[in-house]
N, C-alpha and C positions, 0 to 999 in steps of 0.2 A: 740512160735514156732520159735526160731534161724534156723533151716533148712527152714522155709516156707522165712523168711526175706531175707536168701541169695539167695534163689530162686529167689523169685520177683528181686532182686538188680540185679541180672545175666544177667536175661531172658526179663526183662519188655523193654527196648531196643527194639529188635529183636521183640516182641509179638506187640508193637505197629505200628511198620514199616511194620510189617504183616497188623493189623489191618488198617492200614491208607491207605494201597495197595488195600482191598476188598474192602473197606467201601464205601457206594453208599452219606453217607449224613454225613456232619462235627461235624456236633454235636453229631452223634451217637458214636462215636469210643471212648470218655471217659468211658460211661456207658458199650461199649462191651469189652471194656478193663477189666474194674472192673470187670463186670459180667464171666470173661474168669479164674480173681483171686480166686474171691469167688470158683469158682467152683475146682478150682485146691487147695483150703484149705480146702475146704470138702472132696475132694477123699485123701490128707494127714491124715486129721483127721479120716478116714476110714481106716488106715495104709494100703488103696492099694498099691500095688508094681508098679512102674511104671518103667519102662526100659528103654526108650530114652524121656528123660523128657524135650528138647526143643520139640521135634516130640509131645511130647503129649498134650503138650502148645499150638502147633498149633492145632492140632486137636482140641480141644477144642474152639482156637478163631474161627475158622474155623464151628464149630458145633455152638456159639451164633449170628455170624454175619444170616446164614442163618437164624437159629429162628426167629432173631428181626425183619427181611425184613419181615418174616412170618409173625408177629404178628404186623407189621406195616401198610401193606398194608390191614390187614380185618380192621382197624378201623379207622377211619378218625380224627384229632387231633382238637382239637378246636383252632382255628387261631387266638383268643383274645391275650391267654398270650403272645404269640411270640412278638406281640408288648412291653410286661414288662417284658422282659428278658434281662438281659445283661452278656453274654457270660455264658447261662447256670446259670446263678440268679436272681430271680425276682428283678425284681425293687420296690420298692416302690410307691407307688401311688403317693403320694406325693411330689415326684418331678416333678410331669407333672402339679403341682395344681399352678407353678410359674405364675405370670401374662405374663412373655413374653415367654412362652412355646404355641405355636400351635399345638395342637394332631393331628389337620389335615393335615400340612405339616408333621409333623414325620411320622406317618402312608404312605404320600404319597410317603414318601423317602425311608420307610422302604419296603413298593411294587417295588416300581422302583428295589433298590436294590435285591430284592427277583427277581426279574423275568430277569436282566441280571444273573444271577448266574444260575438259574432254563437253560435258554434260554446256556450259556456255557456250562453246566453240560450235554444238552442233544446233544449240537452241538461237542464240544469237551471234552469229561472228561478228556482228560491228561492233557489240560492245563487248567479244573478246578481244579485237584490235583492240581497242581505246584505252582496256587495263593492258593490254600489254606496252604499247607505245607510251602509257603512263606511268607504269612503274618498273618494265624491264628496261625503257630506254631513257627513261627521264625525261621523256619530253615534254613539254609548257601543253597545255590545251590549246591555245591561238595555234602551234603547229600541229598540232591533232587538227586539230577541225580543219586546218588547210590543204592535209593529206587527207583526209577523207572526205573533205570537199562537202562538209556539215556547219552550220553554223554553228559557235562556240557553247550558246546554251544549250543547243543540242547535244553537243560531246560533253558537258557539264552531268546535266540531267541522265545521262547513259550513266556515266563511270561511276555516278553519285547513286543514282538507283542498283545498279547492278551490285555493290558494293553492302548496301542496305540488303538486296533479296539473299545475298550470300550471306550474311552474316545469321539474318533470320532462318534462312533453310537450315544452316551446318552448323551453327554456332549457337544455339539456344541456351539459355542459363542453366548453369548446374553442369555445362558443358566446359571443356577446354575453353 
């Protein structure tokens, strides 16, 4: 399908920066992404007609983002893997079987970890956006600030102070 290909090439852009604007949690916005394509190559392959077709993009990520909160929150995820993931891939066991691997410090870095983001996420979500789209996606600040529709010293001053409060809360000398 050359019409579905230059769809996605057009609109995935725009559909992501949407996605990464609702999304409540970082690792979801891959799979709601997808899930937003599939579903937009199913109503092609049903030769629906569709008439504004960024609009109907959105509606779309807009209709899986709800879903997944939906279907996220009735079930509770088992908390094992998270430790053998590495950005969305299991890890192999195996690599934690090295003789100077401690599961106990990982584990306790990967909580720490998990509960300042948990503990941003619920005190500030814009300047948990801003690390995340800064250093999970790489993105420039100029397109920070233009998805979150902030001026740049504004997204500056967030990512720069958040980054200072974190250090100074969890990180204090004599510490890790």
């Amino acid at each position: 399908m050359e019409d579905f290909d230059k769809i996605y090439n057009d609109t995935f852009d725009q559909t992501l920066k949407y996605v990464l604007f609702y999304c409540q949690n970082p690792e979801d916005i891959n799979d709601i992404v997808q899930e937003t394509y599939l579903s937009l190559f199913k109503a092609m392959e049903k030769n629906k007609e569709i008439q504004n077709l960024p609009s109907y993009i959105r509606g779309i990520a807009s209709k899986k983002i709800k879903d997944h909160y939906r279907i996220h929150y009735r079930f509770k995820e088992n908390a094992l893997p998270m430790f053998f993931r590495k950005q969305g891939q299991e890890y192999d066991f195996a690599d934690y079987v090295a003789s100077d691997y401690n599961l106990e410090d990982d584990v306790i870095e990967k909580l720490e970890l998990q509960e300042i983001l948990k503990e941003l996420r619920a005190k500030d979500p814009i300047s948990f956006k801003i690390l995340l789209l800064y250093y999970h996606y790489d993105m420039k600040i100029k397109e920070i600030a233009e998805i979150l529709k902030m001026k740049e010293s504004m997204v500056k001053n967030k990512l720069y102070g958040t980054i200072q409060r974190i250090k100074k809360k969890h990180y204090k000398v004599g510490s890790k």
